[in-house]
C-alpha positions as CSV (number, residue, x, y, z in Angstrom):
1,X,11.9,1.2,-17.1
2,X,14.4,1.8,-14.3
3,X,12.9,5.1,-12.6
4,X,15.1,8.2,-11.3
5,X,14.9,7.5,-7.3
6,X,15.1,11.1,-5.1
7,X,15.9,11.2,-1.4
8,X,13.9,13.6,0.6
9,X,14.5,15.3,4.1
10,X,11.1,18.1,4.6
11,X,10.3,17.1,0.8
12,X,13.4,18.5,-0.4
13,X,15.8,16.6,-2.5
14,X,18.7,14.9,-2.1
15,X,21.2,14.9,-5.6
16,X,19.2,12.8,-7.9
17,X,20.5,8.8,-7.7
18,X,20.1,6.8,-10.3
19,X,19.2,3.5,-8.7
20,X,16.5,1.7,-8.8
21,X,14.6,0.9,-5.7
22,X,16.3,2.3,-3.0
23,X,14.1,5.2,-2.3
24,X,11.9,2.7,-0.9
25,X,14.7,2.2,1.8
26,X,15.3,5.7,3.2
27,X,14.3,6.2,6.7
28,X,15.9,9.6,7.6
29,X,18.3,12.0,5.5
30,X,19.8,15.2,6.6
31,X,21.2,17.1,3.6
32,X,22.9,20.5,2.2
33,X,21.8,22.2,-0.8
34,X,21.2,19.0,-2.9
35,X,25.0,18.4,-3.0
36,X,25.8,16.9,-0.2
37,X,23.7,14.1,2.1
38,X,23.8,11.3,4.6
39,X,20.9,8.6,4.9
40,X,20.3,6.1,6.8
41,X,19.2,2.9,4.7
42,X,16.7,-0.2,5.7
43,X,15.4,-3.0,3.6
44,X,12.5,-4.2,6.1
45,X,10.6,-0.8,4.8
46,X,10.1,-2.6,1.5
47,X,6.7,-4.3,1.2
48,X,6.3,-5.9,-2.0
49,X,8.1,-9.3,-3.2
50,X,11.0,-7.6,-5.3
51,X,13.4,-8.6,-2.5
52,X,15.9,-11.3,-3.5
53,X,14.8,-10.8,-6.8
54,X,17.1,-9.1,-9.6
55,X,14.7,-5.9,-9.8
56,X,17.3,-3.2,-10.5
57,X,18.8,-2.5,-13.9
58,X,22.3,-1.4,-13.6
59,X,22.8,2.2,-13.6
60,X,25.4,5.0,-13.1
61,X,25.3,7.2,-10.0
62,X,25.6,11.2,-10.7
63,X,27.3,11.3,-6.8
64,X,29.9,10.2,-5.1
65,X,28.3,6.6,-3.0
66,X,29.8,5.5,0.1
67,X,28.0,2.8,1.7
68,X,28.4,1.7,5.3
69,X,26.7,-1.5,6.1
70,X,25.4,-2.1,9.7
71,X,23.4,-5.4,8.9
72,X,21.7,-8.5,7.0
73,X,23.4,-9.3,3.6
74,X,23.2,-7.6,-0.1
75,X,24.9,-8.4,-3.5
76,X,25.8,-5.5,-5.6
77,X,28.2,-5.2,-9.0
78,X,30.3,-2.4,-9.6
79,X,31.9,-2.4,-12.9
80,X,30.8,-5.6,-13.4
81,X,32.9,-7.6,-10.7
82,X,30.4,-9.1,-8.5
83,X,30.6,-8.0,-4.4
84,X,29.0,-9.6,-1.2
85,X,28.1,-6.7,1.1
86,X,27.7,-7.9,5.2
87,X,28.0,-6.3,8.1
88,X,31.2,-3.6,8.5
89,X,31.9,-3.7,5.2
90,X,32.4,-0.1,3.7
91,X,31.2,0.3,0.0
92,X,32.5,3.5,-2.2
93,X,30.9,4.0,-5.6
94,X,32.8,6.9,-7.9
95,X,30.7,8.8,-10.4
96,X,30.5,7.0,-14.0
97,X,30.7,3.8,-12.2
98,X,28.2,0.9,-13.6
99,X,26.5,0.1,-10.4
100,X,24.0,-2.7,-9.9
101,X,22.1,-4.9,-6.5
102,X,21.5,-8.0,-7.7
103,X,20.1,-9.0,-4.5
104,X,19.2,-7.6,-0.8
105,X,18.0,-9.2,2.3
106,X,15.0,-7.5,4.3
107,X,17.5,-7.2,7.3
108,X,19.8,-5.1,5.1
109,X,20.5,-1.7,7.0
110,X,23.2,0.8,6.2
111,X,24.5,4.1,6.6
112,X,24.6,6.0,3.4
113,X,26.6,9.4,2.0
114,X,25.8,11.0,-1.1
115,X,28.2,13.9,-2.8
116,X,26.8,15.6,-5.5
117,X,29.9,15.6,-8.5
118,X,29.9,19.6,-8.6
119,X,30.6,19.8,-4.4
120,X,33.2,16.9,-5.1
121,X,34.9,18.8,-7.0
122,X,34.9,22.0,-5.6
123,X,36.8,20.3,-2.6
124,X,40.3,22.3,-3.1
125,X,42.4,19.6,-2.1
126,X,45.6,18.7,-3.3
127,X,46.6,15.9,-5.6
128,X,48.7,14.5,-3.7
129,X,47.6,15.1,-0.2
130,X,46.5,12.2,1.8
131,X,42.5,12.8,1.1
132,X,43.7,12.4,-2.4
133,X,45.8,9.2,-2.2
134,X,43.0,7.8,-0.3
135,X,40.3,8.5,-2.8
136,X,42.7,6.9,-5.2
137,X,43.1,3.9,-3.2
138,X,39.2,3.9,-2.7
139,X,38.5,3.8,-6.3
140,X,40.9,0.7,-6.9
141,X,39.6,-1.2,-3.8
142,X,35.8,-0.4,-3.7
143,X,34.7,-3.0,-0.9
144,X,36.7,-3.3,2.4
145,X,35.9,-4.6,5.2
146,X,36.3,-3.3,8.6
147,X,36.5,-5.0,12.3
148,X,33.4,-4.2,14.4
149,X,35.3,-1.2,16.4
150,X,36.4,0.5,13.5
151,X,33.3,0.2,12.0
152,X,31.4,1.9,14.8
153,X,34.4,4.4,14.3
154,X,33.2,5.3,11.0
155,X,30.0,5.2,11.8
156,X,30.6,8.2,14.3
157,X,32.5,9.9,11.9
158,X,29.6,9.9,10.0
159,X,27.4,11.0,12.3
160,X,29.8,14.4,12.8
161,X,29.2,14.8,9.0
162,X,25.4,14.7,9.5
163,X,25.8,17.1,12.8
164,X,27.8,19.4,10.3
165,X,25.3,19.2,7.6
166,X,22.8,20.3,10.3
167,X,24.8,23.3,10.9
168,X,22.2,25.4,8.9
169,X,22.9,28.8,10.2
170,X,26.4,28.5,9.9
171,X,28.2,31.5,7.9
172,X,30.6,28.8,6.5
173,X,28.2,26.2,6.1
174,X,29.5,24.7,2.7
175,X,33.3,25.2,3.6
176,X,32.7,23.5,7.2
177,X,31.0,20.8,5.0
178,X,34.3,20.2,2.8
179,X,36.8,20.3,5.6
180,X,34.6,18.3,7.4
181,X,34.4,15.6,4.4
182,X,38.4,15.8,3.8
183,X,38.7,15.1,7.6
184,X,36.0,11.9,6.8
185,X,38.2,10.6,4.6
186,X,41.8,11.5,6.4
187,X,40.1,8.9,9.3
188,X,39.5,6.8,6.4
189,X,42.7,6.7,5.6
190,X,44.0,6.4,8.8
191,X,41.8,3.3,9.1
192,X,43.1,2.0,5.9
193,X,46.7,2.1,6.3
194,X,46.7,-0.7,8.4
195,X,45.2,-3.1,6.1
196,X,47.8,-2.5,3.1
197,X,48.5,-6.1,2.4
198,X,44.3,-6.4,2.1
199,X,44.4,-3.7,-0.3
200,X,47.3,-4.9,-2.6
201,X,45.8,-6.7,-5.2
202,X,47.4,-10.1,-5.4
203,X,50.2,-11.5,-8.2
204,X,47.5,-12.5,-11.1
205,X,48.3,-15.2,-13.0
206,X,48.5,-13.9,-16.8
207,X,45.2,-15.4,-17.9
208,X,43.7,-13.2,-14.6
209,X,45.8,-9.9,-16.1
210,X,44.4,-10.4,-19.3
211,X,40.9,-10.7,-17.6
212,X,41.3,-8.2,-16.0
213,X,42.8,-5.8,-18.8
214,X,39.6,-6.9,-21.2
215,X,37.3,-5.5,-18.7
216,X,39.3,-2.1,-18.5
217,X,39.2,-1.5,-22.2
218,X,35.4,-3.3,-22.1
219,X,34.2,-0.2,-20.0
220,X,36.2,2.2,-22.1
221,X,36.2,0.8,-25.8
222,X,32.3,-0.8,-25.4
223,X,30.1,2.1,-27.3
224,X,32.4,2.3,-30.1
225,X,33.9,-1.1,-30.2
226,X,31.8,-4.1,-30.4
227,X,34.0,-6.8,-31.7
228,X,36.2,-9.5,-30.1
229,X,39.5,-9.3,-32.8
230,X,39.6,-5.5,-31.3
231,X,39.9,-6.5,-27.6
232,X,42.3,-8.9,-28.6
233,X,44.7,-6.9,-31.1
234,X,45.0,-4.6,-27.9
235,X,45.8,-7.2,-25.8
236,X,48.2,-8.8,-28.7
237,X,46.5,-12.7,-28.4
238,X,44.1,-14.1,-30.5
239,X,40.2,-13.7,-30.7
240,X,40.0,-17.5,-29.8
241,X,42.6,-17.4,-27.0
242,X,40.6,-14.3,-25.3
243,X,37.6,-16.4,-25.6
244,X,39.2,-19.3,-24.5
245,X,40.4,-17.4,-20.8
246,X,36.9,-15.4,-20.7
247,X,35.3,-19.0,-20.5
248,X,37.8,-20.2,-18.4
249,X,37.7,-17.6,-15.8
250,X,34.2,-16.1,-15.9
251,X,31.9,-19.1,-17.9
252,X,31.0,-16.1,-20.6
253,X,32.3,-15.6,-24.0
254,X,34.1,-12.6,-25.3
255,X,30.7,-11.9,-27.3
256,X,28.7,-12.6,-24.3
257,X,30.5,-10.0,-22.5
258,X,30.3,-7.6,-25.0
259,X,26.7,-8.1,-25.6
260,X,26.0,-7.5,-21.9
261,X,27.9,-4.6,-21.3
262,X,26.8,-2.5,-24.6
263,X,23.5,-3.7,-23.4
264,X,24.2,-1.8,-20.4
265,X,25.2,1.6,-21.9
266,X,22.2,1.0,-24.3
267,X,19.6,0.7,-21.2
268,X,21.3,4.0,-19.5
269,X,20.9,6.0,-22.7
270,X,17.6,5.0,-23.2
271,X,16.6,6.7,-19.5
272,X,17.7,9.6,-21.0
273,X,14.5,11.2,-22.7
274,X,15.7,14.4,-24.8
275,X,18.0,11.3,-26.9
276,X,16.0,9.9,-29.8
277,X,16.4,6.2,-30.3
278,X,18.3,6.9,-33.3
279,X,20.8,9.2,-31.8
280,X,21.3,6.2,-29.1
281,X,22.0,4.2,-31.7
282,X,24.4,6.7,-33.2
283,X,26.2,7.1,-29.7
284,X,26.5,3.0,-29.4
285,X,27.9,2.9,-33.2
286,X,25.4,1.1,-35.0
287,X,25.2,1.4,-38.6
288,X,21.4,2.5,-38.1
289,X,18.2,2.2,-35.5
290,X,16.9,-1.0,-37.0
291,X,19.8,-3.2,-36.2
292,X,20.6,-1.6,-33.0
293,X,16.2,-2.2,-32.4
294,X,17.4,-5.7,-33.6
295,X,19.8,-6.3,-31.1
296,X,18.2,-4.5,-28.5
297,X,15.2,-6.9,-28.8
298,X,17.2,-10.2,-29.2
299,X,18.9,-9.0,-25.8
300,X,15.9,-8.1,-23.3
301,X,12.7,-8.8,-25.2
302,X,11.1,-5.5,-26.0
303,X,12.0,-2.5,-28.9
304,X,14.5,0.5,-27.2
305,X,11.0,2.5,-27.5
306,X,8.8,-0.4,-25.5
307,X,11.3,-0.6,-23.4
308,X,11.7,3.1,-22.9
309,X,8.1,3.3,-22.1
310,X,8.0,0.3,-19.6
């Protein structure tokens, strides 16, 4: 059972992250109040033989993720669209995301910057300031990847975030801490701009819209909706011909992909212990526990409850 991973600076907690494993990587962490954090992240602290291995169940993170990585190779999947992480690449997870490494090489080494959702929040900035539009544009384009300078750029910009954080006396501590994150991401931004035509998402053919469209409504519609004529009536084609393009464009059925992402919202409910297994079965819109046990077991092996136990 995927286990609820803390990061500690002084044995104090960072926010709580939901992913599997990567405690094991933390080497330092400077943080304030259990909101807001910055970590520094290596692979070769690992010692057992779950590297390049899939060992981590996909999860969502309570925080705001942005991942800066500074060596070696992972492979991650964010909302289910697979993503090759390698040096200067920049990685933003938003909260509610389905998040997932498939893979991660013992020279993997990042920089790492965790926002609890309340201090995210509280940010007073305007919707349609810059810091805004580039949180927007983050959300969209999750992965980019930067040249070597501007990647040491951002990596000093993160470094004044973690000189801020250690700003302890401060009288202003938490607003210095905002203005200095809407600065972070105004450089961001400024880094961004010039790699628009990176950013734009390319014409899609209409067998890649409709792909792409399924997997919007798949991560909205999935607890309540577990049938392929649905997915199709919203996208007006047939069950067939949505199963036809799915195959084409991914090798997986419509049902496949169905399976596989209910599966997913099943395993995250099931870390939640004050949720019976018949109230997760109620949330996921089976018509009682024992088929939801059924297809629970058909998918990974093991009952919700063995698997809750594990």
């Amino acid at each position: 059972m995927l286990l609820l991973i803390k990061l500690f600076l002084d044995m104090e907690q960072l926010p709580i992250i939901e992913l599997a494993e990567i405690g094991k990587y933390i080497t330092t962490s400077d943080h304030y109040q259990r909101l807001f954090g910055v970590a520094d992240v290596d692979a070769s602290l690992i010692t057992d033989n779950t590297v390049n291995k899939e060992y981590t169940e996909p999860v969502r993170l309570n925080a705001l993720f942005m991942l800066l990585v500074q060596e070696g190779t992972a492979h991650v999947r964010l909302d289910f669209v697979s993503y090759t992480l390698t040096p200067n690449m920049f990685l933003t997870i938003m909260p509610t995301h389905i998040f997932q490494i498939a893979e991660a090489g013992k020279d993997f080494k990042a920089r790492l910057i965790v926002l609890d959702r309340n201090f995210l929040e509280g940010i007073n900035t305007e919707k349609r300031s810059p810091a805004m539009s580039n949180y927007l544009l983050l959300r969209k384009n999750p992965c980019t990847e930067f040249s070597p300078e501007e990647a040491k750029y951002i990596h000093r910009s993160i470094g004044v975030l973690r000189d801020k954080i250690r700003m302890r006396n401060h009288s202003f501590h938490k607003e210095v801490l905002q203005n200095a994150f809407v600065g972070f991401m105004l450089e961001l931004a400024n880094l961004m701009i010039g790699k628009n035509d990176q950013l734009v998402r390319p014409t899609l053919t209409r067998k890649e819209e409709l792909f792409n469209l399924f997997l919007q409504l798949l991560i909205k519609d999935v607890k309540r909706e577990h049938h392929v004529s649905y997915y199709a009536a919203q996208l007006f084609i047939t069950p067939q011909y949505l199963s036809l393009i799915l195959k084409e464009l991914s090798g997986k059925s419509a049902n496949k992909w169905i399976d596989e992402a209910l599966l997913v919202e099943a395993k995250i409910l099931l870390k939640s212990p004050q949720m019976t297994i018949q109230q997760v079965a109620d949330e996921l819109n089976f018509s009682d526990q024992s088929t939801f046990g059924k297809f629970f077991k058909k998918q990974v092996g093991l009952s919700p409850m063995e698997y809750r136990k594990s």
